[in-house]
PDB file with SEQRES, HELIX, SHEET and CRYST1 records, atoms N, CA, C and O in Angstrom:
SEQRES   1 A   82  UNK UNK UNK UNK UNK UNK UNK UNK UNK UNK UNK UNK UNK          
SEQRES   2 A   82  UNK UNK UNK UNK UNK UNK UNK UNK UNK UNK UNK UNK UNK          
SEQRES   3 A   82  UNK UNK UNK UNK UNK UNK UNK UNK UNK UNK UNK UNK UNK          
SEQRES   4 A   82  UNK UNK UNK UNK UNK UNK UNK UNK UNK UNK UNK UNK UNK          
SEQRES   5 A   82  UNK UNK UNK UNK UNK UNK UNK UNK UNK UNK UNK UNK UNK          
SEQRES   6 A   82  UNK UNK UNK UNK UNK UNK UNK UNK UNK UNK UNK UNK UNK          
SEQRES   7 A   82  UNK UNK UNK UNK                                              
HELIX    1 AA1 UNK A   13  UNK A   18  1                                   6    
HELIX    2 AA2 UNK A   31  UNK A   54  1                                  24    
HELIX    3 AA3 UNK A   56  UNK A   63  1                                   8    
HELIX    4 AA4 UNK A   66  UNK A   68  5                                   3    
HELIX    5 AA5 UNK A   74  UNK A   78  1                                   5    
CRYST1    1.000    1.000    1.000  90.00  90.00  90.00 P 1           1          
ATOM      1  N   UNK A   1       2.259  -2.873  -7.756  1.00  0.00           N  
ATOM      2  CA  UNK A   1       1.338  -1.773  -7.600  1.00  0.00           C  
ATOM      3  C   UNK A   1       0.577  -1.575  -8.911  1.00  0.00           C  
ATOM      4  O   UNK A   1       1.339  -1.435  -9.868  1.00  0.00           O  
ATOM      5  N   UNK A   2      -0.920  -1.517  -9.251  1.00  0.00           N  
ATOM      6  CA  UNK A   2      -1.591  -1.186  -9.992  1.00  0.00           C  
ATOM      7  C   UNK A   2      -1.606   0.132 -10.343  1.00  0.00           C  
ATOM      8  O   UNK A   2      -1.649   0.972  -9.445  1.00  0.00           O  
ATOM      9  N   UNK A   3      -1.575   0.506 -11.632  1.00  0.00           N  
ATOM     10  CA  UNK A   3      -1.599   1.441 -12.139  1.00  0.00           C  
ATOM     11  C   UNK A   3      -3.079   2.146 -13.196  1.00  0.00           C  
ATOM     12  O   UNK A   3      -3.739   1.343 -13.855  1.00  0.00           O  
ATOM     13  N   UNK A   4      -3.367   3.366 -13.220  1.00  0.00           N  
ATOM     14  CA  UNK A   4      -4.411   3.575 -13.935  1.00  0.00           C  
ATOM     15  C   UNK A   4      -4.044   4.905 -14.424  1.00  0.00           C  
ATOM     16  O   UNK A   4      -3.279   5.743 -13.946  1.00  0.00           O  
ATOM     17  N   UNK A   5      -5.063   4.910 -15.930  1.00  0.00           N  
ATOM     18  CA  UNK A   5      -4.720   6.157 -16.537  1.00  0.00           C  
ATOM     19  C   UNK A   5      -6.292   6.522 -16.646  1.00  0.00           C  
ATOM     20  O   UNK A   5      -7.239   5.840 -17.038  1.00  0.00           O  
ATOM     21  N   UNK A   6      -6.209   8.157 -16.042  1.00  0.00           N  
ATOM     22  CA  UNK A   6      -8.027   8.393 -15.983  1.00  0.00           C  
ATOM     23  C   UNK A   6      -7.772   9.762 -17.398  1.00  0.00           C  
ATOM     24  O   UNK A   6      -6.813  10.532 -17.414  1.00  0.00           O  
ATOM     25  N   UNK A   7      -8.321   9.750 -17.908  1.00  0.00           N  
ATOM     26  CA  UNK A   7      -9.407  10.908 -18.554  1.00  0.00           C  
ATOM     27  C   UNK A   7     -10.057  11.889 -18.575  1.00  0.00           C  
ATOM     28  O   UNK A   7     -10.980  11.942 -19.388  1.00  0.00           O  
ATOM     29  N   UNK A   8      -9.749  13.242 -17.504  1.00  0.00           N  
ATOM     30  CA  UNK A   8     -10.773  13.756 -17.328  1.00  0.00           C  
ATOM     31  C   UNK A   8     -10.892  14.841 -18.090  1.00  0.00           C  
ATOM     32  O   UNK A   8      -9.857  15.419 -18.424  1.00  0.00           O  
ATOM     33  N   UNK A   9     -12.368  15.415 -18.587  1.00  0.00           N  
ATOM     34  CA  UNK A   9     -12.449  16.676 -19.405  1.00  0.00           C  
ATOM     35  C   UNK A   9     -13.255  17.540 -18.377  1.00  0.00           C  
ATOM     36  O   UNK A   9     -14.355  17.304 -17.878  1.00  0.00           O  
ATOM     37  N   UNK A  10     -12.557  18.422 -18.226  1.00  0.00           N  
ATOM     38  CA  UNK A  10     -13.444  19.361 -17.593  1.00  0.00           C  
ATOM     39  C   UNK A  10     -13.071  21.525 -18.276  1.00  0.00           C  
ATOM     40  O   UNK A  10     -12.006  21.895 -18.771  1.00  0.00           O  
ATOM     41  N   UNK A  11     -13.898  22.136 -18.116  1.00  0.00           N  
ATOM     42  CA  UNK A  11     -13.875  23.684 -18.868  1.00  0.00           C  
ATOM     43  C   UNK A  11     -14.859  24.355 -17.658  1.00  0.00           C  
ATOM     44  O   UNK A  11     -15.547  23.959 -16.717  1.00  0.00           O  
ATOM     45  N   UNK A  12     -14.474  25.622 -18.300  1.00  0.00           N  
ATOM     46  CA  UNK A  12     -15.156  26.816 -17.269  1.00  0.00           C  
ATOM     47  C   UNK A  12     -14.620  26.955 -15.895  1.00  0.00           C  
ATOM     48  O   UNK A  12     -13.452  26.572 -15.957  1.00  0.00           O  
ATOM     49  N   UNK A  13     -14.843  27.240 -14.942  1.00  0.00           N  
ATOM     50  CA  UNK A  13     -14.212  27.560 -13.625  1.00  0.00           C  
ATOM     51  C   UNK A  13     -13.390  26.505 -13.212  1.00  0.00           C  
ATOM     52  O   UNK A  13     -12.284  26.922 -12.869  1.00  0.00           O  
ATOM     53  N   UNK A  14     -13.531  25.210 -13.111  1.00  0.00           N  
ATOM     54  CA  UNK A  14     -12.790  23.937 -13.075  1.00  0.00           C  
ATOM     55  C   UNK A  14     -11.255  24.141 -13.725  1.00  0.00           C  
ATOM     56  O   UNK A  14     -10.119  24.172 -13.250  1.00  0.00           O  
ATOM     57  N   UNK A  15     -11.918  24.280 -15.260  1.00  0.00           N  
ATOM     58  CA  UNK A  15     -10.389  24.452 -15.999  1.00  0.00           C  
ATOM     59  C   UNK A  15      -9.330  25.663 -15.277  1.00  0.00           C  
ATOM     60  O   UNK A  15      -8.153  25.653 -14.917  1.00  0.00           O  
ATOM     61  N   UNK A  16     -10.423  26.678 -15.283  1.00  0.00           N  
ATOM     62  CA  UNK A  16      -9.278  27.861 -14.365  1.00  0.00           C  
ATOM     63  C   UNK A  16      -8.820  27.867 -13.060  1.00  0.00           C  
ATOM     64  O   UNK A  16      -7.961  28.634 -12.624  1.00  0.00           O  
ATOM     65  N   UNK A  17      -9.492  26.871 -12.340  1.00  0.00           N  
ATOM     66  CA  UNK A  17      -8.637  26.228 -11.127  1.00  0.00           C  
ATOM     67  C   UNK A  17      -7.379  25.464 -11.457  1.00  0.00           C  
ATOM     68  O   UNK A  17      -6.283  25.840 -11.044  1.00  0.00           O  
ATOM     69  N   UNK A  18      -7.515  24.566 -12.080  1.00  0.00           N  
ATOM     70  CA  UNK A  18      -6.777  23.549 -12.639  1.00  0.00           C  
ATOM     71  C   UNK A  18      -5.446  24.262 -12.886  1.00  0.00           C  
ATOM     72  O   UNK A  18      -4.381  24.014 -12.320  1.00  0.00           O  
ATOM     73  N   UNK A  19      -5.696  25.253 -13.889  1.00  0.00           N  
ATOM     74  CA  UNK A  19      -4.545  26.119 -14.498  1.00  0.00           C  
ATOM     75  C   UNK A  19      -4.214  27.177 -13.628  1.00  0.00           C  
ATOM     76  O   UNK A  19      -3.369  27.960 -14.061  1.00  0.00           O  
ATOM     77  N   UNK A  20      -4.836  27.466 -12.111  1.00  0.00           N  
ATOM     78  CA  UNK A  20      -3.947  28.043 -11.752  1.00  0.00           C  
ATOM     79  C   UNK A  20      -3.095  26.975 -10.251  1.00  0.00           C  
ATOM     80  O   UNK A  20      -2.500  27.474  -9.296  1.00  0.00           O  
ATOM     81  N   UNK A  21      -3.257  25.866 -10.438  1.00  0.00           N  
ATOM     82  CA  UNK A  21      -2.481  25.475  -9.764  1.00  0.00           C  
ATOM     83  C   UNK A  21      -1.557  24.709 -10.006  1.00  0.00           C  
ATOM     84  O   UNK A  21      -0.993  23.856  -9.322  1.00  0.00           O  
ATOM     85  N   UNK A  22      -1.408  25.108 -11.169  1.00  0.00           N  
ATOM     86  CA  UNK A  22      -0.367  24.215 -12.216  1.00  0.00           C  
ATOM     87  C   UNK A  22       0.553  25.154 -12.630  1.00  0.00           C  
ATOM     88  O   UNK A  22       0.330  26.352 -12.807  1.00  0.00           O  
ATOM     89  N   UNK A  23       1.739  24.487 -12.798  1.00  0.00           N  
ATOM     90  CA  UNK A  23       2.365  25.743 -13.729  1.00  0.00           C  
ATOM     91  C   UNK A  23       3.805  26.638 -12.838  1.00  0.00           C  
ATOM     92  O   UNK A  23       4.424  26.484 -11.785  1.00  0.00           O  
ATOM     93  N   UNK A  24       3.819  27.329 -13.678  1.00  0.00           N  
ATOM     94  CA  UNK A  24       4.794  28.680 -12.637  1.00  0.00           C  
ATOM     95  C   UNK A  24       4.410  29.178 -11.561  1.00  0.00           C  
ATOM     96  O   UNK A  24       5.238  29.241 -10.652  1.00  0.00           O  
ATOM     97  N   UNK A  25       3.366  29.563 -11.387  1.00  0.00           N  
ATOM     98  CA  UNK A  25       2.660  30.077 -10.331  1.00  0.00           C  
ATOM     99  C   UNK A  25       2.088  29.505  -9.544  1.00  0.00           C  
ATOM    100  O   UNK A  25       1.829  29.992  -8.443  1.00  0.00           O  
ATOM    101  N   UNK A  26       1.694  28.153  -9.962  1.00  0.00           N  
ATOM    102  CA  UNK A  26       0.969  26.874  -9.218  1.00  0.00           C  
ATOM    103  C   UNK A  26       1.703  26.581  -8.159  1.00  0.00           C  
ATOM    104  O   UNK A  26       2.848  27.012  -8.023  1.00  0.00           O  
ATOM    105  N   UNK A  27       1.024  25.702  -7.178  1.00  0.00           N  
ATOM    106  CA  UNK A  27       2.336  24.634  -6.503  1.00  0.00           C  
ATOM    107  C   UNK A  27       2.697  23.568  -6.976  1.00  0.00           C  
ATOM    108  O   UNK A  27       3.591  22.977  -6.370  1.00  0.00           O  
ATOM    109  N   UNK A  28       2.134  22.957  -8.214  1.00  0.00           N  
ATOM    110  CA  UNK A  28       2.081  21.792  -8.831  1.00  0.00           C  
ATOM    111  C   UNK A  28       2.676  21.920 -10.447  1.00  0.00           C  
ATOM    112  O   UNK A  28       2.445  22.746 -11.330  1.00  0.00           O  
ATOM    113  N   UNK A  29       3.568  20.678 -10.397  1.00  0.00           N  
ATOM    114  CA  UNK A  29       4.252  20.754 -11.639  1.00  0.00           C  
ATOM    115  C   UNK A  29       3.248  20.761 -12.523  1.00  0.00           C  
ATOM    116  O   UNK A  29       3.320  21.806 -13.169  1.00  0.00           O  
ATOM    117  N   UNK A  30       2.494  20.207 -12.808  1.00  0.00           N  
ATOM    118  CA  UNK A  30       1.694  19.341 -13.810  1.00  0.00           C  
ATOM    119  C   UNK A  30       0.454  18.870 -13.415  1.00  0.00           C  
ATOM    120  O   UNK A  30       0.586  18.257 -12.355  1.00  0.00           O  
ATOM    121  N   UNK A  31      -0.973  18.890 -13.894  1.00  0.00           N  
ATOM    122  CA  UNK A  31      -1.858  18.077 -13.470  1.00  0.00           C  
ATOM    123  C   UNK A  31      -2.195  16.840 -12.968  1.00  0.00           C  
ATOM    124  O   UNK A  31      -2.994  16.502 -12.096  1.00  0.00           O  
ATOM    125  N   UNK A  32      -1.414  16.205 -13.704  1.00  0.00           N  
ATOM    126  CA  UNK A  32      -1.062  14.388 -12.782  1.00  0.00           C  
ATOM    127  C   UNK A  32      -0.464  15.019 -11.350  1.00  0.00           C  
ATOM    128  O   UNK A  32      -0.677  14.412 -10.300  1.00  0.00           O  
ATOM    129  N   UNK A  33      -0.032  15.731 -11.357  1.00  0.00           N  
ATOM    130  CA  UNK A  33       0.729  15.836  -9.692  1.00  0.00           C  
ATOM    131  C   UNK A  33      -0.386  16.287  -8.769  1.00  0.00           C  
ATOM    132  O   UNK A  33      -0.673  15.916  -7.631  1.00  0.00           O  
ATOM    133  N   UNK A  34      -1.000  17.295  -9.663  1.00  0.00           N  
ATOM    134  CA  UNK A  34      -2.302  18.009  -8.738  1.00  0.00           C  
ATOM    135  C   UNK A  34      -3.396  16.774  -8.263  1.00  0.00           C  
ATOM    136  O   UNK A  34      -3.746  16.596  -7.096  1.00  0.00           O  
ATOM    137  N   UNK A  35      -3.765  16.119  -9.212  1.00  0.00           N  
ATOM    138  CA  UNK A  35      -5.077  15.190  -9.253  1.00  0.00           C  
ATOM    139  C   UNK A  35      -4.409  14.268  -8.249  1.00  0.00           C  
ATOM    140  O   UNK A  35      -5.127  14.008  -7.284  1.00  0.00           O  
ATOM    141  N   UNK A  36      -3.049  13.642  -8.247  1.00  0.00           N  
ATOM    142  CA  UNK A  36      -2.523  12.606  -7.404  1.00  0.00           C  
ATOM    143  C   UNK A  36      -2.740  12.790  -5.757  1.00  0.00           C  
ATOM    144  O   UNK A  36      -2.975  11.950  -4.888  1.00  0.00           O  
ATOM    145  N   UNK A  37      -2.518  14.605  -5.672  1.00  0.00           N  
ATOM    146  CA  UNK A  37      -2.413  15.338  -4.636  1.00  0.00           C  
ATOM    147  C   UNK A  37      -4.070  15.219  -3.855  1.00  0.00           C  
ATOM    148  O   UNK A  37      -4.329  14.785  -2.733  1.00  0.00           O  
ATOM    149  N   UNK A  38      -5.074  15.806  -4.965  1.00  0.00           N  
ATOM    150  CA  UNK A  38      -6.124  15.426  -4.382  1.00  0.00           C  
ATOM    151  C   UNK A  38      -6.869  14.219  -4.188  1.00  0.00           C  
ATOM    152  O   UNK A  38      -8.016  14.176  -3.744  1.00  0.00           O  
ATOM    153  N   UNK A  39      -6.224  13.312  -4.513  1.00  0.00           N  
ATOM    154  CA  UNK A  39      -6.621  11.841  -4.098  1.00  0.00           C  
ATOM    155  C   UNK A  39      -6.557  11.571  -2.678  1.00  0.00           C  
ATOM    156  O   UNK A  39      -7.363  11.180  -1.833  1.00  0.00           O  
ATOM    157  N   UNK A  40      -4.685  12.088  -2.696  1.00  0.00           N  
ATOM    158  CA  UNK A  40      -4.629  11.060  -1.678  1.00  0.00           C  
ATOM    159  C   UNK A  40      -4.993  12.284  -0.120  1.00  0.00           C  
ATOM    160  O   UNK A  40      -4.973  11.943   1.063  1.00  0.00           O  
ATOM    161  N   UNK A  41      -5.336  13.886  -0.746  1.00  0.00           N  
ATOM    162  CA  UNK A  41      -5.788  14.750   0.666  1.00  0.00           C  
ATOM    163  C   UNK A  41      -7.654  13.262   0.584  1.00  0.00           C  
ATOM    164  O   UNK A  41      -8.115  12.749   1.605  1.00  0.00           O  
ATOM    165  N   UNK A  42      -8.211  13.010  -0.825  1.00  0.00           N  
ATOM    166  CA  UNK A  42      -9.789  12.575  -0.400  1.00  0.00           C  
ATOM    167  C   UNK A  42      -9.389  11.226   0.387  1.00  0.00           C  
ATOM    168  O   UNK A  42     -10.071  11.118   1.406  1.00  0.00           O  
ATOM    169  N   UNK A  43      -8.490  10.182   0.209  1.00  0.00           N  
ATOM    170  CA  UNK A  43      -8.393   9.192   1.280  1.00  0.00           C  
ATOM    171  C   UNK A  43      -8.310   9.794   2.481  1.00  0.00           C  
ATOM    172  O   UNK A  43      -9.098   9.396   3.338  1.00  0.00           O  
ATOM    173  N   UNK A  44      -7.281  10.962   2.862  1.00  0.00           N  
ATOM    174  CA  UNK A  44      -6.513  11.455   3.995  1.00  0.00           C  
ATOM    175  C   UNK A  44      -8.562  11.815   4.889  1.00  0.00           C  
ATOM    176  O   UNK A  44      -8.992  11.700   6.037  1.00  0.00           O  
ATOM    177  N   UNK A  45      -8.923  12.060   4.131  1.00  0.00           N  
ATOM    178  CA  UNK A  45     -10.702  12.937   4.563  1.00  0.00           C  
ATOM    179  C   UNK A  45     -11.294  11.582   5.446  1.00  0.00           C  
ATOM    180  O   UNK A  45     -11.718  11.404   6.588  1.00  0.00           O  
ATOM    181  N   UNK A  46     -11.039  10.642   4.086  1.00  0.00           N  
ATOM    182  CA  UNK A  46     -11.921   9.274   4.277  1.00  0.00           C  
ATOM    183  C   UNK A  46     -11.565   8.425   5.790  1.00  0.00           C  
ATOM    184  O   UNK A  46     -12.331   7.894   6.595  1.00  0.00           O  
ATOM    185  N   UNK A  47      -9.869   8.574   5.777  1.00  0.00           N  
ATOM    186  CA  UNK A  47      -9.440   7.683   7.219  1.00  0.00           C  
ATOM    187  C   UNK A  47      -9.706   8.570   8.332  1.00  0.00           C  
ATOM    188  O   UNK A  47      -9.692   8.104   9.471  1.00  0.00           O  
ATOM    189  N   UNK A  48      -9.937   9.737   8.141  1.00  0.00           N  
ATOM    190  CA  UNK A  48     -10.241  10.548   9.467  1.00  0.00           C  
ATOM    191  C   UNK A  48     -11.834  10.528   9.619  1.00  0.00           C  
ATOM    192  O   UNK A  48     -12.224  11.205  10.570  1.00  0.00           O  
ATOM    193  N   UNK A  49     -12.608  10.036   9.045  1.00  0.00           N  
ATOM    194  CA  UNK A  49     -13.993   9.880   8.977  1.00  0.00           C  
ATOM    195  C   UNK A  49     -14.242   9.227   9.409  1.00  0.00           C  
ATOM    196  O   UNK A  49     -14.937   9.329  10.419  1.00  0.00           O  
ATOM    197  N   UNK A  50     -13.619   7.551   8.663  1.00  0.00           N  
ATOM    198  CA  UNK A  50     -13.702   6.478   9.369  1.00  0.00           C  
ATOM    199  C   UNK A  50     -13.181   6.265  11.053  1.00  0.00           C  
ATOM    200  O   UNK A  50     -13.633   5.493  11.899  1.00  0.00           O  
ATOM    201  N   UNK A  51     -12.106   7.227  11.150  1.00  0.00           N  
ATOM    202  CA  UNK A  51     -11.279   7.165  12.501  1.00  0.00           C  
ATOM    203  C   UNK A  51     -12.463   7.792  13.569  1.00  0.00           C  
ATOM    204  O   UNK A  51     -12.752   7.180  14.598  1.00  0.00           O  
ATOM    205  N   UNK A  52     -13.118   9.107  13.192  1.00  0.00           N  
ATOM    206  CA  UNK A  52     -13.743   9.711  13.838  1.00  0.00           C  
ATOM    207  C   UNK A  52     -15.065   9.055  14.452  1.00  0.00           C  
ATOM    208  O   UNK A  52     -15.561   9.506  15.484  1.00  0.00           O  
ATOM    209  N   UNK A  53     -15.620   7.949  13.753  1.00  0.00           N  
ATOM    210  CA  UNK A  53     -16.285   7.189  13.602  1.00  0.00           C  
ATOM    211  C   UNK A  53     -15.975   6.326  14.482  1.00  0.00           C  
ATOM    212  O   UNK A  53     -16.909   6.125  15.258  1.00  0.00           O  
ATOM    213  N   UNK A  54     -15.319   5.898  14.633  1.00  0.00           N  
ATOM    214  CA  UNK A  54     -14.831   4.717  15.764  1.00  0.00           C  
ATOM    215  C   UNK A  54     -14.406   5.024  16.700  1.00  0.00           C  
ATOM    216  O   UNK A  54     -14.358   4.289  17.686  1.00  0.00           O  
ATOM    217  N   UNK A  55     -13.770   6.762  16.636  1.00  0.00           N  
ATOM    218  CA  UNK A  55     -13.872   7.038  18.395  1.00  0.00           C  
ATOM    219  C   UNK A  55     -15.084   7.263  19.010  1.00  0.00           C  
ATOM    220  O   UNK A  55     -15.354   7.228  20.211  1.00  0.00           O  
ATOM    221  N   UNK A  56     -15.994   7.569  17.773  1.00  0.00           N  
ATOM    222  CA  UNK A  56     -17.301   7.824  18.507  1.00  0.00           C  
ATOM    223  C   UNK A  56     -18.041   6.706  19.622  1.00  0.00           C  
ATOM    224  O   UNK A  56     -18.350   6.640  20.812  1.00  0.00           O  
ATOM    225  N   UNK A  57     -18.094   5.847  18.300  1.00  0.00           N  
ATOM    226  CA  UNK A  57     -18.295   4.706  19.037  1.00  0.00           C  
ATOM    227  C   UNK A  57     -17.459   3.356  20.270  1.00  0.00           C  
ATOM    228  O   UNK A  57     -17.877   2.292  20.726  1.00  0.00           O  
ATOM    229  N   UNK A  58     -16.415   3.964  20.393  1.00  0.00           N  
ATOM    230  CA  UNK A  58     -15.809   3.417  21.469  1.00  0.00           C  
ATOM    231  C   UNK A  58     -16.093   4.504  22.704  1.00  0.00           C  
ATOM    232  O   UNK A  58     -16.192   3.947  23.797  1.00  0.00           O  
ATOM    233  N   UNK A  59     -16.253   6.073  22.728  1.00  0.00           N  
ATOM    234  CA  UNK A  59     -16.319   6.640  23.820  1.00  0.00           C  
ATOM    235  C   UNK A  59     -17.681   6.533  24.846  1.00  0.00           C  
ATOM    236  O   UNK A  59     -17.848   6.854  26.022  1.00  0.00           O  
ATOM    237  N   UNK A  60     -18.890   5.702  23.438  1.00  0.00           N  
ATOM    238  CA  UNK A  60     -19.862   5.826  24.042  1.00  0.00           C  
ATOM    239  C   UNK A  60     -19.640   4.405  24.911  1.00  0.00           C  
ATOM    240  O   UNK A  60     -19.920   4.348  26.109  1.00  0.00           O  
ATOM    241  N   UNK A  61     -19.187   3.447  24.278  1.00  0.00           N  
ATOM    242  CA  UNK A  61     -18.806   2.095  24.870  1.00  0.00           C  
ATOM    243  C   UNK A  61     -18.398   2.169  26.076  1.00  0.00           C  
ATOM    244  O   UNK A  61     -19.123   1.837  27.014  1.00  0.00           O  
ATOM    245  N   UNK A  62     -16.908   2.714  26.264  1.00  0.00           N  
ATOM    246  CA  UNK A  62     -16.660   3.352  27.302  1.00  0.00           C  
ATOM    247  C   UNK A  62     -17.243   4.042  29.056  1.00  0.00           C  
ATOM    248  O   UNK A  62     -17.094   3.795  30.253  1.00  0.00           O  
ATOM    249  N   UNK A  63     -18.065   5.167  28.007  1.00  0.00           N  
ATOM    250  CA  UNK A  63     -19.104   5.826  28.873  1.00  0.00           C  
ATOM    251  C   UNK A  63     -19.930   5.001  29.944  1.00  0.00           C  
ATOM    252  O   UNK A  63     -20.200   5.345  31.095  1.00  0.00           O  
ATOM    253  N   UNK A  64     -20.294   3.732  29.234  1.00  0.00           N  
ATOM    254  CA  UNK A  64     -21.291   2.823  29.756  1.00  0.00           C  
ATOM    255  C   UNK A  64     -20.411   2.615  31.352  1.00  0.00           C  
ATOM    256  O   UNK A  64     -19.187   2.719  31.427  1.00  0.00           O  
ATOM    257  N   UNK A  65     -21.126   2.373  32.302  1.00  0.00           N  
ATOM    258  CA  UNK A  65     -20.796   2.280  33.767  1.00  0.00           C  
ATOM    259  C   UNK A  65     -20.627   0.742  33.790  1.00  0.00           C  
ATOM    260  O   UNK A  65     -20.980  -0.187  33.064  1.00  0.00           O  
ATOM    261  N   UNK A  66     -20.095   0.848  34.675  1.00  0.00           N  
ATOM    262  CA  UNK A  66     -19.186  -0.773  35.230  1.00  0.00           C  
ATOM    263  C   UNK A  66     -20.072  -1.504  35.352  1.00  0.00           C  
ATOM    264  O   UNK A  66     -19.921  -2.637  34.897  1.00  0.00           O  
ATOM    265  N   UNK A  67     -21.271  -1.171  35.973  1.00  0.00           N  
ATOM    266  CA  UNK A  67     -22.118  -2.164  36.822  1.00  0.00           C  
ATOM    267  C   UNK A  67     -23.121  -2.552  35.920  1.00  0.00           C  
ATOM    268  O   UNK A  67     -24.143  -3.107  36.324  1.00  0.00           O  
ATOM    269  N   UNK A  68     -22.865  -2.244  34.406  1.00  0.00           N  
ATOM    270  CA  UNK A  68     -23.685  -2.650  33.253  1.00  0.00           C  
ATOM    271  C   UNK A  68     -23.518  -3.148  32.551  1.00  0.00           C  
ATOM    272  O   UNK A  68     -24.294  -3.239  31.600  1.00  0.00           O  
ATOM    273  N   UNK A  69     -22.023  -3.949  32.671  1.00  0.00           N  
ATOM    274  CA  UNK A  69     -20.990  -5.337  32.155  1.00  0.00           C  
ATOM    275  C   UNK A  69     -21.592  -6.397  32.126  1.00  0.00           C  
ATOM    276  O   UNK A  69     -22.487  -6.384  32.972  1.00  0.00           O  
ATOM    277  N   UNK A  70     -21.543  -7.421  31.507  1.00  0.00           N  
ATOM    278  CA  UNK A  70     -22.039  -8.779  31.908  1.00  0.00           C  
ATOM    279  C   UNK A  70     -21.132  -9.105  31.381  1.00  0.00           C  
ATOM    280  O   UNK A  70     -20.551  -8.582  30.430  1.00  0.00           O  
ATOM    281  N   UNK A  71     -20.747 -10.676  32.357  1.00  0.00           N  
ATOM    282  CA  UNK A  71     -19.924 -11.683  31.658  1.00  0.00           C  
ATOM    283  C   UNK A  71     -20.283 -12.242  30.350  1.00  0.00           C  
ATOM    284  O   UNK A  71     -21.412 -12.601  30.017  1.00  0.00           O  
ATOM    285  N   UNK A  72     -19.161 -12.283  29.604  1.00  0.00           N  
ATOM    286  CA  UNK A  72     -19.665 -13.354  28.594  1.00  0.00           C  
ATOM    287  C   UNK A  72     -18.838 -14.075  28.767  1.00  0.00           C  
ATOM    288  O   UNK A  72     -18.042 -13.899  29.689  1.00  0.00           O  
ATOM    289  N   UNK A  73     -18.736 -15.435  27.685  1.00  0.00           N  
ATOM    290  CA  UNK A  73     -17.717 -16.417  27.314  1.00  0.00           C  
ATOM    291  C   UNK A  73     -17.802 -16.595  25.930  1.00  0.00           C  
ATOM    292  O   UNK A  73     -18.744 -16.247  25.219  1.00  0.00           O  
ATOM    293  N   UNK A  74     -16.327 -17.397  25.429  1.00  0.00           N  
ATOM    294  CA  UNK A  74     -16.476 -17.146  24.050  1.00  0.00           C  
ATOM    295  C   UNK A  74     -18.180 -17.564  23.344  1.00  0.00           C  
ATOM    296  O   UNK A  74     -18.919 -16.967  22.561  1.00  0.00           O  
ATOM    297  N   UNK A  75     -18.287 -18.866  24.080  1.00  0.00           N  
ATOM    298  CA  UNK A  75     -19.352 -19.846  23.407  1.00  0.00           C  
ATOM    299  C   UNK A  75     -20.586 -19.274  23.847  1.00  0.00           C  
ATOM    300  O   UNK A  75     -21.369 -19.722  23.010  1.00  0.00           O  
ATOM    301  N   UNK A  76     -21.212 -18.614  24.579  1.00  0.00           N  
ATOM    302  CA  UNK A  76     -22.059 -17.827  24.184  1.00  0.00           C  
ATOM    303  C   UNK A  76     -22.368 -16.878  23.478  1.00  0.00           C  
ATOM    304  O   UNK A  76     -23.530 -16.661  23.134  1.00  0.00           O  
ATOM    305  N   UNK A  77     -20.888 -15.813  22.995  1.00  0.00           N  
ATOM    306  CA  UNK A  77     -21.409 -15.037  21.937  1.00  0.00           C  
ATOM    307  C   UNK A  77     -20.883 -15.836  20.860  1.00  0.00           C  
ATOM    308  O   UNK A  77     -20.739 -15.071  19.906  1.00  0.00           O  
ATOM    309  N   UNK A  78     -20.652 -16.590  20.659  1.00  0.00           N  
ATOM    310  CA  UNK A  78     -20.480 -17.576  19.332  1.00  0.00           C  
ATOM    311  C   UNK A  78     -22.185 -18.017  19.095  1.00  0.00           C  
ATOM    312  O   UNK A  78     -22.714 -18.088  17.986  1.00  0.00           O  
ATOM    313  N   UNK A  79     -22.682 -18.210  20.041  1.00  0.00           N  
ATOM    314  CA  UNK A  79     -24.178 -18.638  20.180  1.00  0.00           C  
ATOM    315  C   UNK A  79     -25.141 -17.740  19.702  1.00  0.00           C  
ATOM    316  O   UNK A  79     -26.172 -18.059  19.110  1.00  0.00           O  
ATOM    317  N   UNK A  80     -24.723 -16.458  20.015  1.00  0.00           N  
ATOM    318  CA  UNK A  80     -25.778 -15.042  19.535  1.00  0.00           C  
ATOM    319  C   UNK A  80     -25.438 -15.167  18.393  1.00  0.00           C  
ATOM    320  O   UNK A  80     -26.511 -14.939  17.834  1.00  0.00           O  
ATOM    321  N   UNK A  81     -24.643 -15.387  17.509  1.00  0.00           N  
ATOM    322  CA  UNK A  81     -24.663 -15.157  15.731  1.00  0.00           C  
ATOM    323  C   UNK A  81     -24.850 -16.230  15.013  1.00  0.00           C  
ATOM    324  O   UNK A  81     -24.667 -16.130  13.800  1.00  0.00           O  
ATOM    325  N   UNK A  82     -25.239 -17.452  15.554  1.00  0.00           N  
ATOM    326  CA  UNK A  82     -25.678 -18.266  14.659  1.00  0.00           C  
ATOM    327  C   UNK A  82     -26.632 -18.434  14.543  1.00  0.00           C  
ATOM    328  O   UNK A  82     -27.019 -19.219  13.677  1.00  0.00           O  
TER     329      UNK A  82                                                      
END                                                                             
């Protein structure tokens, strides 16, 4: 597993978020725990985006009526992309 060490400086309302979710009162031990936390809620955003995205486009697939199927075979759509 790759590892990285980030840097960030941030002050003013940022910092006083930061510090209040850190700490005694925080839910978070420490800032590495917080920042780790919001990573992986921005992937958690990203796969439901992407997910949402692909039901979209399968329901419309779907939607399409029977009688608007055509056969294919492999070697003709092998034929459309070259």
């Amino acid at each position: 597993m790759n590892t990285m060490t980030l840097n960030v400086r941030i002050s003013g309302p940022l910092s006083a978020h930061v510090a209040d979710a850190v700490g005694e009162d925080g839910l978070f031990e420490n800032v590495s725990e917080y920042v780790r936390h919001l990573i992986r809620k921005d992937r958690e955003a990203t796969e439901a985006e992407r997910f949402a995205l692909l039901k979209a486009e399968l329901q419309q697939a779907f939607a399409i009526p029977q009688d608007q199927y055509r056969e294919s075979s492999r070697e003709s759509i092998m034929a459309r992309f070259k």
